[in-house]
C-alpha positions as CSV (number, residue, x, y, z in Angstrom):
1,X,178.7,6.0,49.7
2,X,178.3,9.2,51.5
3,X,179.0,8.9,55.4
4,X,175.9,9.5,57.8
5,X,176.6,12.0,60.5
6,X,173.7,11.3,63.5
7,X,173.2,12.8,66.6
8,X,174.8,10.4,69.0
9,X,172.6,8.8,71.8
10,X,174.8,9.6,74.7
11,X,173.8,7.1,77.8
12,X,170.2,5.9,78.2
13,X,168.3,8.7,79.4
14,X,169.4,11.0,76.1
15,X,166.3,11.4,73.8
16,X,167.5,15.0,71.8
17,X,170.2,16.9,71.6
18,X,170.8,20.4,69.9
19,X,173.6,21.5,67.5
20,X,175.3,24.6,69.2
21,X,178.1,25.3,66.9
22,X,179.3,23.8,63.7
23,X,183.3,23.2,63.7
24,X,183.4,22.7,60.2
25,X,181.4,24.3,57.0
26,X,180.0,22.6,53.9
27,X,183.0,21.9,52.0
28,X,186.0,21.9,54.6
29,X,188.4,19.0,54.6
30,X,187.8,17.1,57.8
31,X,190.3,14.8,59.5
32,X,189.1,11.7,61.9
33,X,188.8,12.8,65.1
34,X,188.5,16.4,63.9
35,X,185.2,17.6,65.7
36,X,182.8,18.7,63.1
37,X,179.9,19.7,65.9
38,X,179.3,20.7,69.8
39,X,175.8,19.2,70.9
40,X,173.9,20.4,74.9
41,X,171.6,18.6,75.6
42,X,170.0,19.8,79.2
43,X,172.7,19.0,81.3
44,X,175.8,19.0,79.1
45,X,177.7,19.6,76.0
46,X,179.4,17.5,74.1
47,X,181.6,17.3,71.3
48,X,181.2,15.4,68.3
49,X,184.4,13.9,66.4
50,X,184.8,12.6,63.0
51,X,184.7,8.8,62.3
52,X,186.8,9.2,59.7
53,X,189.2,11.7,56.8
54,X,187.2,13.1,54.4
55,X,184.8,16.2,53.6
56,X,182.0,18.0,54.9
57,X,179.9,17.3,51.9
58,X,175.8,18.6,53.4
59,X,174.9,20.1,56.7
60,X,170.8,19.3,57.2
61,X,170.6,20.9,60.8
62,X,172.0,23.8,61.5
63,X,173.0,25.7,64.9
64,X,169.7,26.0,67.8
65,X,168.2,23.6,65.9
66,X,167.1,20.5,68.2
67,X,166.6,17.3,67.1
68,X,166.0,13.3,68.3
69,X,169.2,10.9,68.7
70,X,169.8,9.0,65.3
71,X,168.2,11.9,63.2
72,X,171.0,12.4,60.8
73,X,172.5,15.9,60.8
74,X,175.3,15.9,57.9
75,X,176.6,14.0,55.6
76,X,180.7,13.4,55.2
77,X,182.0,12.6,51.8
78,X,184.9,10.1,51.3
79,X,188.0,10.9,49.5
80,X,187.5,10.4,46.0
81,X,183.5,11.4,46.7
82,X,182.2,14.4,45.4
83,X,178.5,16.6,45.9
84,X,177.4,14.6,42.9
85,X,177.2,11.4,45.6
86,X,174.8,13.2,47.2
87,X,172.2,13.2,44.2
88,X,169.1,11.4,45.4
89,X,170.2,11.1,49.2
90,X,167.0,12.5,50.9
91,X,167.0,11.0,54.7
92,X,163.5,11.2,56.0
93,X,163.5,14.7,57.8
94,X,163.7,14.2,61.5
95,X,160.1,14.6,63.6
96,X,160.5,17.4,66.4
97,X,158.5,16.7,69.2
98,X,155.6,19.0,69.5
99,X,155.9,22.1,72.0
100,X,152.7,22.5,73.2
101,X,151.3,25.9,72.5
102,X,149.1,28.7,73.9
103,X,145.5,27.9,73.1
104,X,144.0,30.3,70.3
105,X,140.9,29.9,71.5
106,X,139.4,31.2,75.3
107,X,136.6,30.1,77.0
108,X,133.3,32.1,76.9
109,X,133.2,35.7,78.6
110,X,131.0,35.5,81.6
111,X,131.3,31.4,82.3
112,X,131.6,30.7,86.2
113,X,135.4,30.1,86.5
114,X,134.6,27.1,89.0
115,X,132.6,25.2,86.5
116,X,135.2,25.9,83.8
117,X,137.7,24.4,86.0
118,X,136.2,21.3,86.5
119,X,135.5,20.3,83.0
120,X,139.0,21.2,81.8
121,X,141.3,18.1,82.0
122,X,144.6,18.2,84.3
123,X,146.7,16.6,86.4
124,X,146.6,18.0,89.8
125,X,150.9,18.9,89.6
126,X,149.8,21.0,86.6
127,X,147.4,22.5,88.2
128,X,149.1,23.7,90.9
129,X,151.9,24.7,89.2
130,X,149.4,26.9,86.9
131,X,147.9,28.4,89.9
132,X,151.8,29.3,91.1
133,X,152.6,30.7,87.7
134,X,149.8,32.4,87.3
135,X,148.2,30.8,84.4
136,X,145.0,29.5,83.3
137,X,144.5,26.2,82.5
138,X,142.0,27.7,79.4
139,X,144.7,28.9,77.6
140,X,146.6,25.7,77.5
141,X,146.8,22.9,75.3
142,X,147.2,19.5,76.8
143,X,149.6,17.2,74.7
144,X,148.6,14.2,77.5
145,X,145.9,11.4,76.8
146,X,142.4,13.0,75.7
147,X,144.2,16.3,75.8
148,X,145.2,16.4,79.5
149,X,147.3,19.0,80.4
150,X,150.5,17.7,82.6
151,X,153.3,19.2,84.0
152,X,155.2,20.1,80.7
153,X,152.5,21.8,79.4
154,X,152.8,24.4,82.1
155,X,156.2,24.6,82.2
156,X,156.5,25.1,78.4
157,X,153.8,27.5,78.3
158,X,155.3,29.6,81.0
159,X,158.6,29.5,79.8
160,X,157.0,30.8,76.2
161,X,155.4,33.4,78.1
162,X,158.7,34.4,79.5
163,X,160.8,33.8,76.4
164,X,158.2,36.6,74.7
165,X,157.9,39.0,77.7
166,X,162.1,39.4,77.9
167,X,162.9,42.4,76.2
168,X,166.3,44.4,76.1
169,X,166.5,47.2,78.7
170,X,165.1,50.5,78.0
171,X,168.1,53.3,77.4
172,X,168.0,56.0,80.1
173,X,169.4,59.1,80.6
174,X,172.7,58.0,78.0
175,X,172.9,54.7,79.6
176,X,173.4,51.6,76.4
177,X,170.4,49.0,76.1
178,X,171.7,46.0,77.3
179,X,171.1,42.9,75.9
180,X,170.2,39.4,77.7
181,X,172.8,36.7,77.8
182,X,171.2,34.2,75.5
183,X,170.5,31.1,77.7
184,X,171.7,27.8,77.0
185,X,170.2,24.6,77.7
186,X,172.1,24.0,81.1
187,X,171.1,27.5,82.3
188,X,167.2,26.8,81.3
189,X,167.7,23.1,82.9
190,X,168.2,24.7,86.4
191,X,166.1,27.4,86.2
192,X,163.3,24.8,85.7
193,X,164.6,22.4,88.2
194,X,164.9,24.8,90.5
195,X,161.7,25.9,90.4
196,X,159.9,23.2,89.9
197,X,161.7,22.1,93.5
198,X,160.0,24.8,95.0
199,X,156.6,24.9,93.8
200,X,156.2,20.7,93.6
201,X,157.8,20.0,97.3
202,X,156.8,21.1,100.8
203,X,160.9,22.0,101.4
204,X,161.6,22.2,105.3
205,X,164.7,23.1,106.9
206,X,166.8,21.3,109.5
207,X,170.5,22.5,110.8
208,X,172.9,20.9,113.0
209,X,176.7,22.2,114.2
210,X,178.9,19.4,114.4
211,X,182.3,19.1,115.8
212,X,184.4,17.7,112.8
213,X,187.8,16.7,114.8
214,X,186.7,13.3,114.0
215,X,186.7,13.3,110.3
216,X,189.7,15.9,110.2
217,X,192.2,13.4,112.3
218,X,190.3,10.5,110.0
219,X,191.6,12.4,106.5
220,X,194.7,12.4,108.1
221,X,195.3,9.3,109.0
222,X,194.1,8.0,105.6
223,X,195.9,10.2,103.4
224,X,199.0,8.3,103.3
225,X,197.5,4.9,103.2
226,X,195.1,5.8,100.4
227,X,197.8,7.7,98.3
228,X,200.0,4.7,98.7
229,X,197.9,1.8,98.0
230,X,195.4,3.9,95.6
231,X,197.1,6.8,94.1
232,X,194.5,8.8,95.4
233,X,194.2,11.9,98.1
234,X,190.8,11.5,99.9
235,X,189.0,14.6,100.8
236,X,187.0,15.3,104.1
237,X,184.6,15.2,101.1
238,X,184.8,12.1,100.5
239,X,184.7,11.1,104.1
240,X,181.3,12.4,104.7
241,X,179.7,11.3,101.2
242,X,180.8,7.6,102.7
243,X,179.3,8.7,105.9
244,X,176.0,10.4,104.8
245,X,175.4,7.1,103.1
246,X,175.7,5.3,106.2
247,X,173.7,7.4,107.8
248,X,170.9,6.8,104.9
249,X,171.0,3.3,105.2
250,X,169.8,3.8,108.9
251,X,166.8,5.9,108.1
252,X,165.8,4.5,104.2
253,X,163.0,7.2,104.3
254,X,165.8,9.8,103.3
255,X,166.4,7.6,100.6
256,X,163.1,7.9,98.8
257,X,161.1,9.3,95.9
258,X,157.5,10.8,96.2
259,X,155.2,9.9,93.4
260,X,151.0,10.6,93.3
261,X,150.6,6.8,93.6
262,X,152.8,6.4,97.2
263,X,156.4,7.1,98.0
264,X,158.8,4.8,96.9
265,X,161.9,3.6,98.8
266,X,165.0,2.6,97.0
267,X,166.8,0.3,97.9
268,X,170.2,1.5,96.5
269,X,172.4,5.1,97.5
270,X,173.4,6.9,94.5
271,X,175.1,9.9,95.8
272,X,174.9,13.2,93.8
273,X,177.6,15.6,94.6
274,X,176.7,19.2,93.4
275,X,179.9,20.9,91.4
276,X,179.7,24.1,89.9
277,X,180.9,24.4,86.3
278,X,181.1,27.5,84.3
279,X,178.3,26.9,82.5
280,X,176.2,26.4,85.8
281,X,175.6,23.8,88.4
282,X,175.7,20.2,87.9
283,X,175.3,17.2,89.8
284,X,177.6,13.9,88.6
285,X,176.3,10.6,90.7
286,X,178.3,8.0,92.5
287,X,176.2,4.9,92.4
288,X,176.2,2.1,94.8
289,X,178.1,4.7,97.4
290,X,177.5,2.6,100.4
291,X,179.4,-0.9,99.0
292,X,182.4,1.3,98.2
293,X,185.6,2.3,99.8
294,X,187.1,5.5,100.2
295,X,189.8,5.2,97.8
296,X,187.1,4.2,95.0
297,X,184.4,7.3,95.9
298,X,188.2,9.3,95.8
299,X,189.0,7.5,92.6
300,X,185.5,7.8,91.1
301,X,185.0,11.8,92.7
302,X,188.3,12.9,90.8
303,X,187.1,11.4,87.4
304,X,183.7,12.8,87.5
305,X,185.0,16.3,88.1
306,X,187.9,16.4,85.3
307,X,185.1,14.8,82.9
308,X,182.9,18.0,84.3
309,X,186.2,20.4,83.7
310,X,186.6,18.7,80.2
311,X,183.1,18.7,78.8
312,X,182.9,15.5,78.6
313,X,180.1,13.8,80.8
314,X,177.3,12.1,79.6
315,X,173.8,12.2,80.4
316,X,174.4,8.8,82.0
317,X,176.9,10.6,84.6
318,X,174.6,12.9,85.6
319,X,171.2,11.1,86.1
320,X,169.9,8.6,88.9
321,X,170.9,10.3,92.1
322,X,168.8,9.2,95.1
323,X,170.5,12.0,97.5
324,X,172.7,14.9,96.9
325,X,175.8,16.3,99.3
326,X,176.3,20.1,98.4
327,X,179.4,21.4,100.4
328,X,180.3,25.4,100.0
329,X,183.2,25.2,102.3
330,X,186.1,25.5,99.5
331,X,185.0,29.1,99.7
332,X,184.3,29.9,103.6
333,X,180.7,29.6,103.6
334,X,179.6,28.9,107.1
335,X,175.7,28.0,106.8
336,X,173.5,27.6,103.7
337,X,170.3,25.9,102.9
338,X,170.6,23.7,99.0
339,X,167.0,23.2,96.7
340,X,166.0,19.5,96.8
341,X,167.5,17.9,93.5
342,X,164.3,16.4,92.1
343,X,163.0,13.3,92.2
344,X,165.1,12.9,95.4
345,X,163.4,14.0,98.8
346,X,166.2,15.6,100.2
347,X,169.8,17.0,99.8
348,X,172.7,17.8,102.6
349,X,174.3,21.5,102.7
350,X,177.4,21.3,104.7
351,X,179.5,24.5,105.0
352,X,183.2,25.4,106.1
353,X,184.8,24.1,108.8
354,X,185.8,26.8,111.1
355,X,187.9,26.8,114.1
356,X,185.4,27.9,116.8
357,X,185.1,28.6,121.2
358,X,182.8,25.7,122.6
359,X,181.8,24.8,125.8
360,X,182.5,21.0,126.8
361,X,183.0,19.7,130.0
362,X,182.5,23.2,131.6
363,X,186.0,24.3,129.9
364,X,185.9,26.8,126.7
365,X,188.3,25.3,124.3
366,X,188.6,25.8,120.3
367,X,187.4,22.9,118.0
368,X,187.0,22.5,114.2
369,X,183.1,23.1,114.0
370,X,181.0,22.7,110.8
371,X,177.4,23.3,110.4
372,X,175.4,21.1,108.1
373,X,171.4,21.5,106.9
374,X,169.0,19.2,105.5
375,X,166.8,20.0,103.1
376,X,163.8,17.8,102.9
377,X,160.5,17.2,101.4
378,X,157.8,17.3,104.1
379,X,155.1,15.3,102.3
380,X,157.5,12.2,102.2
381,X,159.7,13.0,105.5
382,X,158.2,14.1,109.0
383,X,160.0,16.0,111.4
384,X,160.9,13.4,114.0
385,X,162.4,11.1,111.0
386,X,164.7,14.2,109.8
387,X,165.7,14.9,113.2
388,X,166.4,11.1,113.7
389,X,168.5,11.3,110.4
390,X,170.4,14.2,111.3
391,X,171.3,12.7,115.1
392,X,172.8,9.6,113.6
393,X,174.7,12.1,111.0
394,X,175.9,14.0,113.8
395,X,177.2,11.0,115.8
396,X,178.9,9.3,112.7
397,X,180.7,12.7,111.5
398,X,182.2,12.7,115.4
399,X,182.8,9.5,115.9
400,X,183.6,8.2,112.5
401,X,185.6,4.9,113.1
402,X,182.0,4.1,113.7
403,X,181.3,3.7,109.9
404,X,185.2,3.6,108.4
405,X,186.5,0.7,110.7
């Protein structure tokens, strides 16, 4: 009997996945372990291996085609199996969700915007987000109970309006039409993410300048220990992911989740740690942060980022964060400001430690300084709180035997 090939579920929170490349053609021998697809889903690709020897015998989805986990893509003949096997084999075709599309039909000419508005039904995020993008809500379709429009109508419909309004650049003067780099799922991923951080939270700003002696002598006087006993270098990384977590416990309003019913506090610190891939920027989480050790976030820091270098983490590595660390300082960046990684309300930006002139007890001397920003929603965070969150980080990055003892 024919061998099923499905689109794997990769952790929980995978629902579809789309076929990218095909390793192997209709008829090519196949080996187990061979990999006979590459699948993205949003965040990640993946690739697909062989359960077993034998030969590509159907392919039913081909490359950019999307489809849900367990639809059954190809078929793998077993030695000794031949295309007459597949005679009568018709797996029920898998069901696409719907995209929701550009209304054909427009309201009246000449009806009083205002009273269209009212009757047309929406969520007040899709709203908003219509009014940002600049769409009306008339030309939607809602795929939401009794045809409400939510949030992914809007985004899909402006990202269809985009997708049709790209075109290749004009030639001028002898210079070549360049084409767009085709986008992949990742790139579209944080294009919307990123967005939809700015037009769905009230993002404010807050910056301290620290003085980092504190977790620079720490590193050092853990390295050995940690490299002994755990076979693991810690990072000053590391050091202030453990520390920032602290510092969360003390104020649990930076560790919460705005929603149209209330804000919600968690009660646990998953800690996302933005890494740049080739492919773009992704965020692997450290759960439970706060009840481990250095030498475990070191252990579990390492793993994440050669799974990221290899291709190979899951939807399940990548989802849940409550609060993201973003650090630029491998290359020298002194001060930035990172978008909020949604759901969570806020995210840290901590740039290079530089060796800087400061004043302290009326002498000038020269101390490893780092600047760090906070990036926060204001609907669910006030001012005073953030500032209350950012003293305690201050005073825990300089005095950190306060938290590592």
């Amino acid at each position: 009997m024919p061998v099923e090939i499905v689109m794997p579920k990769l952790g929980l929170t995978m629902t579809e996945g789309i076929i990218v490349e095909w390793g192997k053609k209709e008829g090519d021998a196949v080996k187990k372990g061979e990999v006979l697809f590459v699948l993205e889903t949003e965040k990640v690709t993946y690739e697909v291996e062989s359960p077993e020897d034998g030969i590509l015998g159907r392919i039913l989805v081909h490359e950019k085609e999307t489809v849900p986990v367990g639809a059954v893509v190809a078929y793998l003949l077993k030695p000794g199996e031949g295309l007459s096997d597949l005679e009568g084999v018709t797996p029920e075709k898998a069901e696409i969700v719907a995209q929701p599309e550009l209304a054909q039909e427009r309201q009246p000419a000449g009806q009083d915007e205002a009273r269209k508005e009212t009757r047309i039904k929406a969520s007040p995020l899709a709203k908003k987000m219509a009014k940002a993008y600049n769409l009306e809500l008339g030309t939607l379709r809602g795929s939401g109970p009794g045809g409400r429009i939510t949030k992914k109508d809007v985004e899909k419909a402006y990202e269809r309006i985009q997708k049709e309004a790209a075109t290749p650049r004009m030639e001028t003067e002898g210079v070549p039409t360049q084409k767009p780099v085709p986008l992949t799922g990742m790139r579209r991923a944080i294009a919307r993410n990123m967005l939809a951080a700015k037009v769905e939270t009230a993002q404010t700003y807050m910056s301290n300048t620290v003085d980092a002696t504190g977790i620079v002598e720490a590193r050092k006087a853990l390295l050995t220990y940690t490299q002994d006993n755990a076979g693991v270098r810690v990072t000053i990384t590391d050091i202030l992911m453990k520390i920032t977590s602290a510092a969360i416990r003390e104020h649990p309003v930076i560790n919460t989740v705005w929603t149209e019913d209330g804000i919600i506090y968690l009660a646990e610190v998953h800690m996302g740690m933005a890494m740049a891939l080739d492919e773009g920027l992704i965020v692997p989480v450290i759960r439970d942060i706060h009840k481990k050790g250095l030498a475990q976030i070191a252990k579990e820091r390492i793993e994440l980022i050669q799974k990221g270098k290899e291709n190979k983490l899951l939807p399940d590595d990548i989802t849940g964060s409550t609060f993201t660390l973003s650090t630029l300082g491998m290359f020298g960046t002194e001060q930035f400001t990172a978008n909020i990684n949604l759901p969570e309300s806020a995210i840290l930006a901590v740039g290079a430690i530089m060796d800087k002139p400061v004043a302290i007890d009326g002498a000038l001397v020269i101390r490893p300084m780092m600047n760090v920003t906070l990036t926060y929603d204001h609907r669910t965070i006030d001012g005073a709180e953030a500032a209350k969150f950012m003293r305690t980080l201050k005073l825990f990055i300089e005095a950190p035997i306060t938290i590592l003892a």
